[in-house]
N, C-alpha and C positions, 0 to 999 in steps of 0.2 A: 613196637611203637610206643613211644612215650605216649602219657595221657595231656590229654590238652587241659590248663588250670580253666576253671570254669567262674565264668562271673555275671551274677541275679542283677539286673541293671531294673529300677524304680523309680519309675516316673510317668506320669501320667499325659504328659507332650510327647507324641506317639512321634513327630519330627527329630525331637530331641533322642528321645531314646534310640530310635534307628539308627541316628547319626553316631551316638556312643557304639553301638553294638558294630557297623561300619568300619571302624578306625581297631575296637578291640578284637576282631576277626583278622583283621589287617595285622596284629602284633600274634597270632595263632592263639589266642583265647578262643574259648566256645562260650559263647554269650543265650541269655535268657532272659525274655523281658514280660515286665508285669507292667499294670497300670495302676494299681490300689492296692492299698493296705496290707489289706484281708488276702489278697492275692501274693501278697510278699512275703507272709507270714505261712502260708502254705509252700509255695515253693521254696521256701528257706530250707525244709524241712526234704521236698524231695528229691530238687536237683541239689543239693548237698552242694553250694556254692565254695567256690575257695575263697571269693571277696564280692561284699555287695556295693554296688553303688546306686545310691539311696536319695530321693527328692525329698522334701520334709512338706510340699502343698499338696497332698495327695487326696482324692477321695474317702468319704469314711473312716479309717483306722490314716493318726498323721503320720508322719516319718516319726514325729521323735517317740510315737509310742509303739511305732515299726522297731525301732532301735533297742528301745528299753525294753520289750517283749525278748527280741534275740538275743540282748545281752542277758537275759536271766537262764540261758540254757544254751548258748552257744560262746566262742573265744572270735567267730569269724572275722574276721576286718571287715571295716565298715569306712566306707566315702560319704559324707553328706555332700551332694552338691544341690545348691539350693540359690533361688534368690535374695531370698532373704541374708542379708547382708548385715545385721548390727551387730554388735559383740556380742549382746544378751542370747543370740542364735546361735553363733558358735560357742560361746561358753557351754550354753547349756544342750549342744550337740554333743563336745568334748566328754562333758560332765556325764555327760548319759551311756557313752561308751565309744564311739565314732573316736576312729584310728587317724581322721583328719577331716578336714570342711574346707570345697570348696564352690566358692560362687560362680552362680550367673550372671553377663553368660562369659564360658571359658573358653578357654585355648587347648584343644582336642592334644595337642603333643602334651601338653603342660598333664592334662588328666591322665593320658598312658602312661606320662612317665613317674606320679605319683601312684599310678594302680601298682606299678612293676617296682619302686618303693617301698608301698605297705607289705607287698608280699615277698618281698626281700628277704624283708623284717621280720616278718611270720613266720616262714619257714626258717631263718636262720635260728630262732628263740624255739623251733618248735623240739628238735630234736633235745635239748639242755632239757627237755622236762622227762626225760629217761634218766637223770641221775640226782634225784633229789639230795645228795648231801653236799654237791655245789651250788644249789641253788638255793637254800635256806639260810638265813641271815636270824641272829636272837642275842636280844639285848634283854635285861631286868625287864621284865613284864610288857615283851614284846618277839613277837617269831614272825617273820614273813619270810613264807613261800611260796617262790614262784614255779614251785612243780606243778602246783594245786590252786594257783594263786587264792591264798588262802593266808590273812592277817589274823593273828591272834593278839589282842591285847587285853591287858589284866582279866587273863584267862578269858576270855568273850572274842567269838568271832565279829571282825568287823567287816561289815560291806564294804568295799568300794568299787569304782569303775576299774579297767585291767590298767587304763592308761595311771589312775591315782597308783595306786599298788606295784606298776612296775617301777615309777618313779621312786617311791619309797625305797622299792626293794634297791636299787642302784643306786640312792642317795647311801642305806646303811653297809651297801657290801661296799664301801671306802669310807668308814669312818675317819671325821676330820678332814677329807679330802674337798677344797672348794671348786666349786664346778661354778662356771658362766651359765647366765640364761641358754647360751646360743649352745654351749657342748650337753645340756640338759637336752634341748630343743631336737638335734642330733642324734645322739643317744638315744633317749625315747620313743621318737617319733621317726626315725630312721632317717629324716633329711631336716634343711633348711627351712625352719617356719620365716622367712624374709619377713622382718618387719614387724614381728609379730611375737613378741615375746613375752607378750601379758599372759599367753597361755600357762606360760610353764609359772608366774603368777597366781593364776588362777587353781593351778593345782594344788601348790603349796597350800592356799591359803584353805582348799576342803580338807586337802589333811590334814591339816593343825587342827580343821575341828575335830576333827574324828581321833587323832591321836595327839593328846595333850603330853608339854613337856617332862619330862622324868628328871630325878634330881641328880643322873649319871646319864644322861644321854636328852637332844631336843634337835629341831630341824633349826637351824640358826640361819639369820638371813646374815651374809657378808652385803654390807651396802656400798653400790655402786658398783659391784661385781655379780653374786650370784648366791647360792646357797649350797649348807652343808650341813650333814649329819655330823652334829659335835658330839663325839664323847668323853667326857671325864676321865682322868685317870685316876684309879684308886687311891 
């Protein structure tokens, strides 16, 4: 018997949570629910989730430090769904490592079929990290791999989230090539952000801090279209 994918549901609205758990039983997921923090950060740990879906009003420890805790020691996909609704919340959901955000309140098919999305996406990226020489990209004072996801620039390892870094890595492994918001949006995020394309915006614009332009290669915005990894020819 196949194993059932298993998914850490966080939220502190014990209605809500059942209701998710409910619907993702219903698609054969095995579901496990917390109500805080501290309790999410544990069970992260021993029901070894395939994907979390994550409140950010939580008791004690918040979601987004729920977030940044896992993302320092785990790849797991991550859902925020949350009320909170401004960009500054999604941004800095995104930013933090969360595989996608969405609000309250939702549409139960709209969330399973975002769950069966992220993990598409997961699983389809997961096996490519067995062959690290298709997966490294390296320009003048720059390597990013995504075996390890691991950026090196002028020789110094650089942090970022998986989502900045996979972008990177797929911006450089098609040098010159110009990509739309929306085939960025696609690609990265494995579906339609509808409407919403200040994300991949938003990404660009942390990477540029973190990785400034080179005088043979830079992340060049194409305007009114999208962006691209330019490189110089010798």
């Amino acid at each position: 018997m196949v194993n059932k994918q298993k998914i850490l549901i966080v939220d502190d609205d014990e209605n809500i949570a059942e209701l998710i758990s409910l619907y993702m039983t219903k698609e054969c997921f095995e579901t496990q629910i917390v109500y805080d923090g501290e309790s999410a950060l544990r069970t992260a740990d021993s029901f070894a989730p395939d994907l979390i879906i994550l409140d950010l009003m939580l008791p004690g420890i918040d979601g987004y430090q729920v977030c940044r805790e896992i993302r320092q020691k785990s790849q797991t996909p991550i859902i925020i769904l949350s009320a909170k609704g401004e960009v500054f919340d999604k941004v800095l959901g995104l930013e933090l490592g969360a595989d996608d955000y969405m609000e309250k309140p939702f549409d139960t098919k709209e969330l399973v079929a975002r769950v069966k999305a992220v993990l598409r996406r997961y699983k389809t990226a997961a096996p490519v990290k067995e062959n690290p020489t298709s997966k490294q990209v390296s320009y003048p004072n720059l390597t990013v791999n995504l075996t390890n996801y691991s950026v090196i620039y002028n020789g110094h390892t650089v942090d970022m989230p998986p989502k900045e870094l996979e972008l990177l890595y797929f911006l450089a492994a098609s040098p010159n090539h110009v990509f739309t918001r929306e085939q960025l949006l696609d690609q990265i995020w494995g579906y339609e952000y509808i409407g919403d394309t200040r994300t991949v915006d938003v990404h660009i614009k942390r990477l540029r801090e973190k990785i400034k332009d080179h005088e043979s290669w830079k992340i060049a915005t194409i305007w009114g279209i999208g962006y691209k990894f330019e490189v110089k020819n010798p």
